[in-house]
C-alpha positions in Angstrom: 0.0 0.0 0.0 0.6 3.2 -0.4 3.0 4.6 2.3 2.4 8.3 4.5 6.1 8.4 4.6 6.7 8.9 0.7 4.2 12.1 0.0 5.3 12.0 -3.9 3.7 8.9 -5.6 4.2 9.0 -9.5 0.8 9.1 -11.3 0.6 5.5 -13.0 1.4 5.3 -16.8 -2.2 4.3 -17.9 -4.2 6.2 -15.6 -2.2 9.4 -17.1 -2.9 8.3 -20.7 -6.9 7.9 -20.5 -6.5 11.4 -18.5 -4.4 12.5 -22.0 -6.2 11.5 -24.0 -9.5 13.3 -22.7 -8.0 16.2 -21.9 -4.5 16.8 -23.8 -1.9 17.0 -24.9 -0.6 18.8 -21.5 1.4 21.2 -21.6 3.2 20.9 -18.4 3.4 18.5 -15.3 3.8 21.1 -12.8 4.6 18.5 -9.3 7.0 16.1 -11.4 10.5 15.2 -10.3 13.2 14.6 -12.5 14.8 11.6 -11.0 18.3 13.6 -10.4 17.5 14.7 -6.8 17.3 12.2 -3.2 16.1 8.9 -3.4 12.8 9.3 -5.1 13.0 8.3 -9.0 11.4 10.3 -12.1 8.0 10.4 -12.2 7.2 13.3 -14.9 4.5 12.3 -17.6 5.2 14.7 -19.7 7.1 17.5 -21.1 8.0 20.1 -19.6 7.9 19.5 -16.3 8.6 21.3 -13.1 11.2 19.6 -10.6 11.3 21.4 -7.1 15.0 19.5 -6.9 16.1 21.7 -10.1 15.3 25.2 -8.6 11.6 25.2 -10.5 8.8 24.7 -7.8 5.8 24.6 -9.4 4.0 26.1 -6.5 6.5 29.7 -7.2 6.6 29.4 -10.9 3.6 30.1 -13.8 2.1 27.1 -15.3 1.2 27.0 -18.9 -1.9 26.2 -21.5 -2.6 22.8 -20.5 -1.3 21.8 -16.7 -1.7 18.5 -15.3 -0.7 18.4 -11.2 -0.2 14.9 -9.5 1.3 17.3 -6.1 2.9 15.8 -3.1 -0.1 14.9 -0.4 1.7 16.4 2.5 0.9 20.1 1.1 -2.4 19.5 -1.4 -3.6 23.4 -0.1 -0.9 24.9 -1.5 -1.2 23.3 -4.5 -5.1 23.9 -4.8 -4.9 27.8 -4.2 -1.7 28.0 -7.1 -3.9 26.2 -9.5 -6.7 29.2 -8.5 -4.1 31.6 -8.7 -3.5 30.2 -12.3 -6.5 30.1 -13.9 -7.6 33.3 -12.7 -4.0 34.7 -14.2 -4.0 36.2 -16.9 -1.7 34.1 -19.3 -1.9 31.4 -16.8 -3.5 27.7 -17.9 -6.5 27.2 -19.7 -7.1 23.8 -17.7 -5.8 22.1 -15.0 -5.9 18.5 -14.0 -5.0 17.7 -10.5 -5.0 14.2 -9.2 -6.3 14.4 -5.6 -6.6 12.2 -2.7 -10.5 12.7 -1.5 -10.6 14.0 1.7 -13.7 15.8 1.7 -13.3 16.5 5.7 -10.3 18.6 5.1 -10.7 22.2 5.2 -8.9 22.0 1.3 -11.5 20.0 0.1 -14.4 22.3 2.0 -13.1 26.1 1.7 -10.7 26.0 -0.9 -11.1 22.9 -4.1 -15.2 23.1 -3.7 -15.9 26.3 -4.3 -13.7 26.9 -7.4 -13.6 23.8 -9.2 -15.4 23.0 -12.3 -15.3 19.6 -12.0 -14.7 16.5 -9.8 -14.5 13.1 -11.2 -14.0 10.5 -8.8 -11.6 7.6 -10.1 -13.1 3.9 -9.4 -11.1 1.8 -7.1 -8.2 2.6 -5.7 -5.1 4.0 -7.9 -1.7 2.2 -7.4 0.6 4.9 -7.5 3.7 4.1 -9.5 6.3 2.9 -6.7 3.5 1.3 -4.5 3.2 -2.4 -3.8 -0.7 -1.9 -3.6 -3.3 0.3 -4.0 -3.6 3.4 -2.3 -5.6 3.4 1.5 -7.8 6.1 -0.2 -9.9 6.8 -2.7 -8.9 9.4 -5.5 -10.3 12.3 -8.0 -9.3 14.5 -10.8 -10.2 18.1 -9.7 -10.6 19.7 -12.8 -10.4 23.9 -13.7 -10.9 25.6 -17.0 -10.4 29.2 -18.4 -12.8 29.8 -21.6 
């Protein structure tokens, strides 16, 4: 299973490409890490990418057209408000996919993804997360955000 140590699960190679292949081609995986930093190995899913290890965190720098955001579980707020922040920029992303633990008690969920999101599609079953032995304990969403 999925472990609360390891806060940086890769998004699963087929998972990604049904999520492509609605909504792409991305533009930019804005929570990836290049492989070239620590322990933890590559888990971008496409190109570009943002890798906090090589000076570009995605939560200080400007996303692009298409964003897709699979971001660490230990800070999902953060990551909720920059994807507000970006589609509300002008210039910022058009769309945004973010792959989400649900945790609809969490103030995150409540005051901050529910009120701006366009969508939420709940996944079936439980994702294993690339570098997992199982699936995850949870279940999991794609919160989606779009600029027309």
């Amino acid at each position: 299973m999925v472990s609360s140590s390891n806060t940086a699960w890769g998004t699963p190679t087929a998972l990604f490409e049904r999520i492509d292949a609605v909504f792409g081609p991305f533009s930019l995986d804005a929570a990836a890490n290049c492989g070239h930093h620590g322990d933890e190995p590559a888990n971008y899913v496409c190109e570009p990418y943002l890798c906090k290890g090589c000076n570009q965190d995605g939560l200080k720098m400007s996303w692009s057209w298409k964003t897709f955001v699979n971001p660490p579980f230990d800070d999902i707020g953060s990551w909720v408000e920059k994807a507000i922040t970006e589609i509300d920029r002008e210039g910022g992303s058009k769309l945004i996919v973010m792959l989400l633990p649900v945790r609809t008690g969490n103030r995150w969920w409540q005051c901050t993804l529910l009120p701006t999101v366009e969508h939420i599609i709940y996944l079936p079953g439980r994702v294993k997360f690339k570098g997992a032995e199982a699936g995850a304990k949870f279940d999991s969403a794609l919160a989606i955000w779009w600029q027309l």
